[in-house]
C-alpha positions as CSV (number, residue, x, y, z in Angstrom):
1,X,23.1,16.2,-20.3
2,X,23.7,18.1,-16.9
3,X,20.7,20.2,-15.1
4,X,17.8,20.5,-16.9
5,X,15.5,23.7,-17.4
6,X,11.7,24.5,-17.1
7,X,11.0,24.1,-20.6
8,X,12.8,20.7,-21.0
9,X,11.3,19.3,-18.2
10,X,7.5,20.4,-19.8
11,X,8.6,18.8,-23.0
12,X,9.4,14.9,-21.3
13,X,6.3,15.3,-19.8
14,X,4.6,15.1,-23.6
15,X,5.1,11.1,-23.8
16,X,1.9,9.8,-23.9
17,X,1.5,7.9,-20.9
18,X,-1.1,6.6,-19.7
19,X,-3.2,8.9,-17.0
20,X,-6.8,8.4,-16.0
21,X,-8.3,11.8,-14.3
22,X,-11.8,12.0,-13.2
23,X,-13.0,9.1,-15.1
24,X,-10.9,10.4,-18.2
25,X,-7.6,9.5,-20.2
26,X,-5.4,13.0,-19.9
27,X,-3.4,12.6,-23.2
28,X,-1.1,15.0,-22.7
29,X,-0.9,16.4,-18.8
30,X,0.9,19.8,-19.6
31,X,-2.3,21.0,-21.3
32,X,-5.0,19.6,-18.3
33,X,-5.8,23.0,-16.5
34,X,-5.9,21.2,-12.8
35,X,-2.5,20.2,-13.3
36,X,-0.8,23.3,-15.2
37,X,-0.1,25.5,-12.1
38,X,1.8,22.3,-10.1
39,X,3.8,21.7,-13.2
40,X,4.6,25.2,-13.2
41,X,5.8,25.1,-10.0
42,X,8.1,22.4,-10.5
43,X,9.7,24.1,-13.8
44,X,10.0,27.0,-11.7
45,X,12.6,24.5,-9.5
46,X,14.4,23.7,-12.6
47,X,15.0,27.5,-14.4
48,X,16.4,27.8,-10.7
49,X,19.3,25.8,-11.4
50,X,19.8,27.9,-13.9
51,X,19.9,31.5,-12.3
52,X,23.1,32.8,-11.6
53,X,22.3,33.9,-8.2
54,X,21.4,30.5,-7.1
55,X,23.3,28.2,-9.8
56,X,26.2,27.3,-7.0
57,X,23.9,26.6,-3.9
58,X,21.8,23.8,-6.5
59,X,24.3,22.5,-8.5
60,X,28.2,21.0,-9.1
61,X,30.0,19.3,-11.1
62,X,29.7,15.9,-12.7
63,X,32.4,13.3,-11.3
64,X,31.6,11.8,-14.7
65,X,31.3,14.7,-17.1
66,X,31.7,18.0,-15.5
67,X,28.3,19.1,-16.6
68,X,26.9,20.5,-13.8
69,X,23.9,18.4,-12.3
70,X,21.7,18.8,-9.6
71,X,23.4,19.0,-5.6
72,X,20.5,16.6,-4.7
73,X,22.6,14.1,-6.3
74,X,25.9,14.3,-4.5
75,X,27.1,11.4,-2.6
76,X,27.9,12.6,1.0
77,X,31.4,12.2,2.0
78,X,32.6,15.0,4.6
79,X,31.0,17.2,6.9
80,X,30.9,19.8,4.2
81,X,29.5,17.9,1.5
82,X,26.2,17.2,4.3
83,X,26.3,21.0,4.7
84,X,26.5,21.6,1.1
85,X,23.0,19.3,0.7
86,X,21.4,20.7,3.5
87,X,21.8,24.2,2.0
88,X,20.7,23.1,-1.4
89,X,17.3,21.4,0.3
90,X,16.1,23.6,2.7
91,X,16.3,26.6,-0.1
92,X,14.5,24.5,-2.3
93,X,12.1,23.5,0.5
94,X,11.5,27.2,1.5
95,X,10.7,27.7,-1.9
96,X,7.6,25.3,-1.8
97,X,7.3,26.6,2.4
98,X,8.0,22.5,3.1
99,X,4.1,21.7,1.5
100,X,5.7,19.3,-1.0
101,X,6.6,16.0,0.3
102,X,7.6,14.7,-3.0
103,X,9.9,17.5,-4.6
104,X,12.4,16.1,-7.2
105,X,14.7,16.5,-4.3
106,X,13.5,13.6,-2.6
107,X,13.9,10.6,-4.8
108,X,16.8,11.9,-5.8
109,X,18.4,11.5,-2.6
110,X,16.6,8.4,-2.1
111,X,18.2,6.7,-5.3
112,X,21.6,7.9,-4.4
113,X,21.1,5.8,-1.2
114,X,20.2,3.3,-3.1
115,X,23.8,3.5,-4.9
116,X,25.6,4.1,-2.0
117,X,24.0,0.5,-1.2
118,X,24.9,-0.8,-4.1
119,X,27.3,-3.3,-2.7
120,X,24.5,-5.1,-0.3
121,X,21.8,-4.8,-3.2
122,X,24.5,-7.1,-5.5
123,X,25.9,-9.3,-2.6
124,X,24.0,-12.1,-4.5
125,X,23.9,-10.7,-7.7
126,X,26.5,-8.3,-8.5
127,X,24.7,-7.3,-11.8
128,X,22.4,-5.7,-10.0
129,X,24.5,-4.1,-8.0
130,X,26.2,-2.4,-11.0
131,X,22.3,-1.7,-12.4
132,X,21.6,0.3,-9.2
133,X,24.9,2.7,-9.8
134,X,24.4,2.8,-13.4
135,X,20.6,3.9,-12.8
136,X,22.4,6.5,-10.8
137,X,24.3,8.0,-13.0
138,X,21.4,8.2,-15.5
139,X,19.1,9.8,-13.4
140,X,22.0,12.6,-12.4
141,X,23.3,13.5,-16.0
142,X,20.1,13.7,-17.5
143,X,18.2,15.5,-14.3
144,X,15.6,13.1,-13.7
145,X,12.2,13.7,-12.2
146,X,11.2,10.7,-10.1
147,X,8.6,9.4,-8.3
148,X,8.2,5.8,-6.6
149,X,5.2,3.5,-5.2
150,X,5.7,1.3,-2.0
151,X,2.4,0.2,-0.4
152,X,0.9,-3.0,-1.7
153,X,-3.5,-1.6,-2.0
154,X,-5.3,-2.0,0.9
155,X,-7.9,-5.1,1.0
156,X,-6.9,-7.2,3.9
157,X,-4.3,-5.9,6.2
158,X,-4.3,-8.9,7.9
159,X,-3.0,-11.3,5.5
160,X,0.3,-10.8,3.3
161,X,-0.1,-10.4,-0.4
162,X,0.1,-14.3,-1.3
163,X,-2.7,-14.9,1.2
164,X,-5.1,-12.1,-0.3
165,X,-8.3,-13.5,-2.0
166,X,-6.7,-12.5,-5.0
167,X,-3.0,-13.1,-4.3
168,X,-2.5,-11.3,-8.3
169,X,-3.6,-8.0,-6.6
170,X,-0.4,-6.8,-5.3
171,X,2.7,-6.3,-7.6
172,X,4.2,-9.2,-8.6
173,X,6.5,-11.2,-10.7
174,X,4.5,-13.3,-13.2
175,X,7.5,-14.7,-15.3
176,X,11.6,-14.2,-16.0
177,X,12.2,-13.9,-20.4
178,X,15.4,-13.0,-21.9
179,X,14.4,-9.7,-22.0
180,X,13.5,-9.1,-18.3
181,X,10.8,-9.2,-16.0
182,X,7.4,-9.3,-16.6
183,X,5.1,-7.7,-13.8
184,X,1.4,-7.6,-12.9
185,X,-0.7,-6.1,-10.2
186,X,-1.0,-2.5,-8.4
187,X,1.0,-0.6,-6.4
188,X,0.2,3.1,-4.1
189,X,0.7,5.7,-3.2
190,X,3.1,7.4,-6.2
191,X,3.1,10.8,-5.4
192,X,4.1,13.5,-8.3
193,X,2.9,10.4,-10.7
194,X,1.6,12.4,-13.6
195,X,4.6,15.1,-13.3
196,X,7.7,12.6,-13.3
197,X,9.4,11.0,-16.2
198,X,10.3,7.4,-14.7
199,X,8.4,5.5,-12.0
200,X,10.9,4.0,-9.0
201,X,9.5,0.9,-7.6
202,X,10.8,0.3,-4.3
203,X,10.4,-2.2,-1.1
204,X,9.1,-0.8,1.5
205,X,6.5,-3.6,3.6
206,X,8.1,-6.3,4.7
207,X,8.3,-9.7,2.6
208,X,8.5,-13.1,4.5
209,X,9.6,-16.6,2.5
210,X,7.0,-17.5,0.4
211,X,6.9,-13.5,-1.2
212,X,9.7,-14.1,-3.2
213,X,7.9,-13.0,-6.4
214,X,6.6,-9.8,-4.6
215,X,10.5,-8.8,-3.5
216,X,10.8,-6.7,-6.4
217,X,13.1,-3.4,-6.7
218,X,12.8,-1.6,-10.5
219,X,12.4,1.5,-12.5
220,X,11.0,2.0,-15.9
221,X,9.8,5.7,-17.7
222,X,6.1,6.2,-17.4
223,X,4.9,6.0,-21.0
224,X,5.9,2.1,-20.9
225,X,3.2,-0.1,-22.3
226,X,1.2,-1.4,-19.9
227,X,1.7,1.2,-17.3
228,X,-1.6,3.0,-16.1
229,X,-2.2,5.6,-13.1
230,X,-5.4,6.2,-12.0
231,X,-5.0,9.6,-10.3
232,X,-7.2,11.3,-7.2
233,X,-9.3,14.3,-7.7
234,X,-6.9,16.9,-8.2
235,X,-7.7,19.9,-6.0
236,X,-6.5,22.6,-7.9
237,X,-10.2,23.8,-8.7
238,X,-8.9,26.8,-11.2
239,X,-9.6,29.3,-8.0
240,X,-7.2,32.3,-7.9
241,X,-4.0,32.7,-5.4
242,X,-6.4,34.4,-2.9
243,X,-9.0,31.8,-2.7
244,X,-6.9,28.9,-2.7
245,X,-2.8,30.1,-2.2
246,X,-1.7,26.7,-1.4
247,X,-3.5,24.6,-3.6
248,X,-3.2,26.5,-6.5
249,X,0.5,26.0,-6.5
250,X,1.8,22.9,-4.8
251,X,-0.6,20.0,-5.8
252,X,1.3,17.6,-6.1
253,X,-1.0,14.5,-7.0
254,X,-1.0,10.7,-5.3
255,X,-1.9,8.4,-8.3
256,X,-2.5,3.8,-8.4
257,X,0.6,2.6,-10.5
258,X,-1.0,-0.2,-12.5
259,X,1.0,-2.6,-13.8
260,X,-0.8,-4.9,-17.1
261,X,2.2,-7.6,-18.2
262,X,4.4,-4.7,-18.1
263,X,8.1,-5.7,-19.3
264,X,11.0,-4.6,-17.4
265,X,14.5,-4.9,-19.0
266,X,17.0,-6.6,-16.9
267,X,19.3,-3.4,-16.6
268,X,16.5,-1.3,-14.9
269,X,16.4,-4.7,-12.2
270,X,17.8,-4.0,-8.5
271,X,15.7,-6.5,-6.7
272,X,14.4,-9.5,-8.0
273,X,12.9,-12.2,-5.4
274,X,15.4,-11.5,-2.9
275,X,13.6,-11.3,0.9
276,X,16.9,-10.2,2.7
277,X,17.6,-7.4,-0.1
278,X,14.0,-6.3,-0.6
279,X,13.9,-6.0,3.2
280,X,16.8,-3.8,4.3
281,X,18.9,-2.5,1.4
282,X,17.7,1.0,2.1
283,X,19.1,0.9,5.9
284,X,22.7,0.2,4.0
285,X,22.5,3.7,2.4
286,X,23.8,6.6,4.5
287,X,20.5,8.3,5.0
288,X,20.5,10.9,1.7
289,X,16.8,10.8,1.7
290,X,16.3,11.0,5.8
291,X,17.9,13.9,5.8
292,X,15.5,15.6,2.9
293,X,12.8,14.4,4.4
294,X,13.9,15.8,8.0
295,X,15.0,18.8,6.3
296,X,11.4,19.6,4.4
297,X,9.5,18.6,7.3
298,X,11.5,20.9,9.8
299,X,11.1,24.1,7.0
300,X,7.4,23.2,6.9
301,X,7.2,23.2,11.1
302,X,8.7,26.6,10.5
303,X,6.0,27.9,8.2
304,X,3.2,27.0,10.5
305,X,4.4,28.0,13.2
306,X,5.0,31.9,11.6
307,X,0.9,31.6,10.2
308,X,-0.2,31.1,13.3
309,X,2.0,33.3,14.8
310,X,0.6,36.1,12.1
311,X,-3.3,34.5,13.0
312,X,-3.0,35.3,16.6
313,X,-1.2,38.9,15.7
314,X,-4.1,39.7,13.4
315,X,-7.0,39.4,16.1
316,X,-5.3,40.5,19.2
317,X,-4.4,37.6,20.8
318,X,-1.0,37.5,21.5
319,X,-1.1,39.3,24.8
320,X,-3.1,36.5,26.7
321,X,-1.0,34.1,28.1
322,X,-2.4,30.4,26.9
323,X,-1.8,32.0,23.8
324,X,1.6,33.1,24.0
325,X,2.1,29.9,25.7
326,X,1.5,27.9,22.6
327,X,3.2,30.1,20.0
328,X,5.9,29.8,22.3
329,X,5.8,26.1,22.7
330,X,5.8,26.0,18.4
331,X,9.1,28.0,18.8
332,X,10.6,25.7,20.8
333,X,9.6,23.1,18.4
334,X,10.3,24.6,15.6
335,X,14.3,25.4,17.8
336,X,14.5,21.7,18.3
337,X,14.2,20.9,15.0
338,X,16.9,23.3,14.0
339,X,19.2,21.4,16.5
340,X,18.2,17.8,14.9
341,X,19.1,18.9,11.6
342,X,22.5,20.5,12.9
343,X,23.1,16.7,14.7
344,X,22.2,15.5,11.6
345,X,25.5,16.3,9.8
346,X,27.5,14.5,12.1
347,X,25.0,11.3,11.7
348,X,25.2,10.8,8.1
349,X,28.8,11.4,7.9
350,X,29.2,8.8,10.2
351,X,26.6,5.9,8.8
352,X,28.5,6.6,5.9
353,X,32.4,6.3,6.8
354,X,31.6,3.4,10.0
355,X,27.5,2.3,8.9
356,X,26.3,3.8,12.0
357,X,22.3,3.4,11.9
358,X,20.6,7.2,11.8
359,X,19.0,7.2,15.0
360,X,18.3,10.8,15.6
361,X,16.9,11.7,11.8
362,X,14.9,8.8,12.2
363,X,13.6,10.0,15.5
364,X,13.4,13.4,13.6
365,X,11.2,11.9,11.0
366,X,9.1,9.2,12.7
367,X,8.1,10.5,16.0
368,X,9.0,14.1,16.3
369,X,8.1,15.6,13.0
370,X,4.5,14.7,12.9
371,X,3.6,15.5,15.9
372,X,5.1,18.6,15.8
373,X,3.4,19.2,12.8
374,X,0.0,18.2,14.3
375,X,0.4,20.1,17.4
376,X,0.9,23.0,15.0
377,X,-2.3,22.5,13.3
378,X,-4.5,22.2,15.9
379,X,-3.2,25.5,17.2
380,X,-4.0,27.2,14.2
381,X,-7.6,25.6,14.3
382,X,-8.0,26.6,18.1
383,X,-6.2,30.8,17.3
384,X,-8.7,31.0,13.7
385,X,-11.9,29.9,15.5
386,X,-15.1,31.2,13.5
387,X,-12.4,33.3,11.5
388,X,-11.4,29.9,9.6
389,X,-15.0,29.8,8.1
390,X,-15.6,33.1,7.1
391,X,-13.8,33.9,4.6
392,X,-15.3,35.9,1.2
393,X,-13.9,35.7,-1.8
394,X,-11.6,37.9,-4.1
395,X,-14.5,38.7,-6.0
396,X,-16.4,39.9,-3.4
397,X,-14.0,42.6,-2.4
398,X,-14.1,43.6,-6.1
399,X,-18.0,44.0,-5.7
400,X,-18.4,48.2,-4.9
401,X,-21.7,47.1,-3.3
402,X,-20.5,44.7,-0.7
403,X,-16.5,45.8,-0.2
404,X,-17.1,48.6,2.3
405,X,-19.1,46.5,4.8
406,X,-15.8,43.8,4.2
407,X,-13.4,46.5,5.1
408,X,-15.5,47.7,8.1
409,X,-16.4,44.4,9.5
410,X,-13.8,41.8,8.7
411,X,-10.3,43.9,9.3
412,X,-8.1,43.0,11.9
413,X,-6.3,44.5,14.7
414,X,-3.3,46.1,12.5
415,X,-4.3,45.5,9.0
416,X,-7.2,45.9,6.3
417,X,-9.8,43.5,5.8
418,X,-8.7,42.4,2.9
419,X,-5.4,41.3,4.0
420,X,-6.7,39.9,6.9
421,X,-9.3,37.2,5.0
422,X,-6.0,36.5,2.8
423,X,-4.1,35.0,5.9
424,X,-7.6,33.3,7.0
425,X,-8.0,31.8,3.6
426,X,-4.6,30.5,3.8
427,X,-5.0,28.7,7.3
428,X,-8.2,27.4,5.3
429,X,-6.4,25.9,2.7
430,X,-4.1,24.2,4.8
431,X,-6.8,22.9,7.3
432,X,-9.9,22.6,5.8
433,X,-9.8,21.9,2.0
434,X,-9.1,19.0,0.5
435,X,-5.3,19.6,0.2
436,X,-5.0,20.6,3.6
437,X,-7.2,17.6,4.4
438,X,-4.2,15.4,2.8
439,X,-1.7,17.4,4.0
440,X,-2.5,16.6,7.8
441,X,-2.6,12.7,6.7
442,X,-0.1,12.7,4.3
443,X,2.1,14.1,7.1
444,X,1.7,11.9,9.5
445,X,1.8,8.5,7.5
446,X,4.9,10.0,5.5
447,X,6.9,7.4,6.9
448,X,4.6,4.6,7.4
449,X,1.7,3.4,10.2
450,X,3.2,5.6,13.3
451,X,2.6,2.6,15.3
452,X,5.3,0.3,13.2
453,X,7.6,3.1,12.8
454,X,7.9,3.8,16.6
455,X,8.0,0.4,17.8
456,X,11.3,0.4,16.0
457,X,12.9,2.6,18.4
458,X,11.9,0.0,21.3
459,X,14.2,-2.7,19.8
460,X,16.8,-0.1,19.2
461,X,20.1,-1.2,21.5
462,X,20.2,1.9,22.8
463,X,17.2,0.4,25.0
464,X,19.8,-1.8,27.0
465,X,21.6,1.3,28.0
466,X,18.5,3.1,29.5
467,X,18.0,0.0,31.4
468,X,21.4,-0.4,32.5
469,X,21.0,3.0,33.9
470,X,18.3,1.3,36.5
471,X,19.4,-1.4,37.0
472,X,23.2,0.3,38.9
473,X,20.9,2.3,40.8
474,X,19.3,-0.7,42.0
475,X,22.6,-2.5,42.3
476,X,21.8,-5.2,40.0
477,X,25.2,-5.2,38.3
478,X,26.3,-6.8,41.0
């Protein structure tokens, strides 16, 4: 019971489930090279709790036990216990410099929305209600590692999932037994699949009457029979920490959640065929998992903007003035995302005590995060230029015949060669491989299609007010 460390959390990992790699069945995914240095990483977040130095900024006490359990857990109340989060997240998101979208952290956070919810989530049955809390409680004793799947696949955009050609495609419910549920079809994208122990099964599209069976809210552990992920190419090639720093580390795997008749008991039910639940209980939690996500994304706007402010130190570049012009303008960004976060305390505090919606983290995280982010990118692309692509490898500085010509031709303005194609190679990682390829569109579909996510904000009522605004300098309120 209470926080778990590094070693424990390699050991639930040995439980047989069922993962498909490259065309393979990984028995046991602690011993698959590609995926050893991610899980590494995450144990690494665990023996944190652990270390003295850092054991009261990750942790407190049980309101059940008194064990201690992870902060990420602790349902907001005051001011202080927001501030008490955010300092817990952003150390734990420096840690991973924001490139992990899917730490533990965040379902966490999002599962203790989900019990702060409770009460919506059982307005029609309060059993479920009561599974939700319980779940809860389960997940923060025993230090759960979580990851969920909310997009139905892909085939026809246009249609809803009972229209599909095959309507059995997206996640359903087939039947109701004694026993529970019994679910068929697929569900994407579950990030951290292969390196959590339960699978969270969340709403996220919207369901209209006639998707009752695909309203569905559920967790179960991933060895359960008849679960299956089918994983992406990892991209952890095996290359060392000077050929590949970011992708050698922080991995963290997308995976298809298939589900073949797959039972679900009743007590691990929180949604079942209800359209008003399955749309909106989330909006009924205070915004735990908002302010992760804000809170990650806004630590990871401050990490590129530092590499490219190191890029354009390394060649000489910072004394020209479009170029100081656009460091400074990721700055600014990176400022204004300091001040959302510091709103942000204030926000939460109040959805929680008065149910206040979370305008400005959803701004935060919708609209200004990603673009931020992009912005970022492309000013690393446009500082690197050539300097992206060549890049040798740590072997060929180890190569007496080649190394002195490396030293002579590739240093930069104020440091060796060497440590000059290290901070290229990093900007490559990010930009160019395949993990910095998903990291720009991870990024900006983290939330959702931009285009559904920001026509929220035109319905928002704080629309009227703008207009308002117009119309008495026009003298229409008259």
């Amino acid at each position: 019971m209470g926080i778990s460390t590094g070693a424990e959390y390699r050991e639930r990992l040995k439980d047989g489930r069922t993962v498909y790699v490259n065309g393979e069945r990984v028995k046991d995914v602690t011993a698959y090279p590609p995926f050893q240095r991610i899980i590494g990483t995450l144990a690494a977040l665990y023996d944190l709790q652990h270390d003295p130095a850092h054991q009261s900024l990750l942790t407190y006490g049980s309101p059940k036990t008194g064990d201690l359990v992870s902060l990420s857990f602790l349902l907001i109340e005051t001011v202080e216990d927001v501030a008490r989060r955010m300092r817990a997240e952003e150390f734990r998101a420096e840690t991973t410099f924001g490139l992990m979208g899917r730490l533990p952290d965040f379902m966490n956070a999002l599962v203790t929305d989900a019990a702060a919810a409770g009460s919506f989530i059982g307005q029609r049955e309060p059993r479920f209600r009561d599974n939700i809390v319980r779940y809860y409680e389960e997940c923060r004793e025993h230090d759960r590692c979580l990851t969920h799947t909310l997009v139905d696949p892909q085939i026809d955009r246009s249609k809803g999932p009972a229209q599909q050609a095959d309507p059995e495609a997206a996640l359903h419910r087939v039947r109701e037994t004694d026993r529970g549920l019994i679910v068929r079809g697929a569900r994407m994208l579950s990030t951290l699949a292969p390196f959590a122990d339960e699978i969270w099964v969340g709403p996220f599209y919207p369901r209209r009457a006639g998707e009752e069976s695909y309203a569905l809210c559920f967790a179960v552990p991933m060895d359960t029979p008849g679960l299956k992920f089918i994983c992406r190419e990892p991209y952890d090639s095996g290359r060392s920490r000077f050929d590949r720093p970011v992708s050698s580390r922080f991995d963290e795997e997308d995976a298809l959640a298939i589900f073949d008749d797959v039972l679900i008991p009743w007590e691990r039910v929180f949604v079942n065929g209800d359209i008003e639940a399955s749309n909106s209980f989330l909006v009924h939690g205070p915004g735990h998992a908002l302010l992760q996500a804000t809170i990650r994304g806004v630590v990871k706007l401050r990490f590129l903007t530092g590499l490219a402010c190191h890029i354009a130190e390394a060649i000489g570049r910072t004394a020209a003035p479009h170029v100081e012009a656009q460091l400074g303008e990721l700055v600014a960004k990176v400022e204004l995302g300091n001040g959302l976060l510091r709103a942000a305390a204030q926000e939460v505090v109040a959805a929680r005590r008065e149910g206040m919606s979370l305008r400005a983290l959803a701004a935060a995280l919708w609209v200004f995060i990603p673009e931020a982010q992009m912005r970022a990118a492309e000013v690393i692309r446009q500082l690197s230029g050539s300097g992206l692509i060549m890049t040798p490898t740590e072997q060929d500085f180890s190569n007496p015949e080649i190394a002195p010509y490396l030293e002579k031709y590739l240093q930069g303005k104020n440091l060796g060669a060497r440590e000059r194609v290290q901070l290229f190679k990093l900007a490559w990682d990010l930009m160019g491989e395949q993990f910095g390829g998903r990291q720009l569109q991870y990024e900006w579909f983290y939330a959702g299609d931009p285009i559904f996510t920001r026509s929220r904000f035109y319905h928002s009522p704080a629309v009227k007010t703008y207009k308002a605004m117009v119309d008495r300098l026009l003298g229409k309120e008259d």
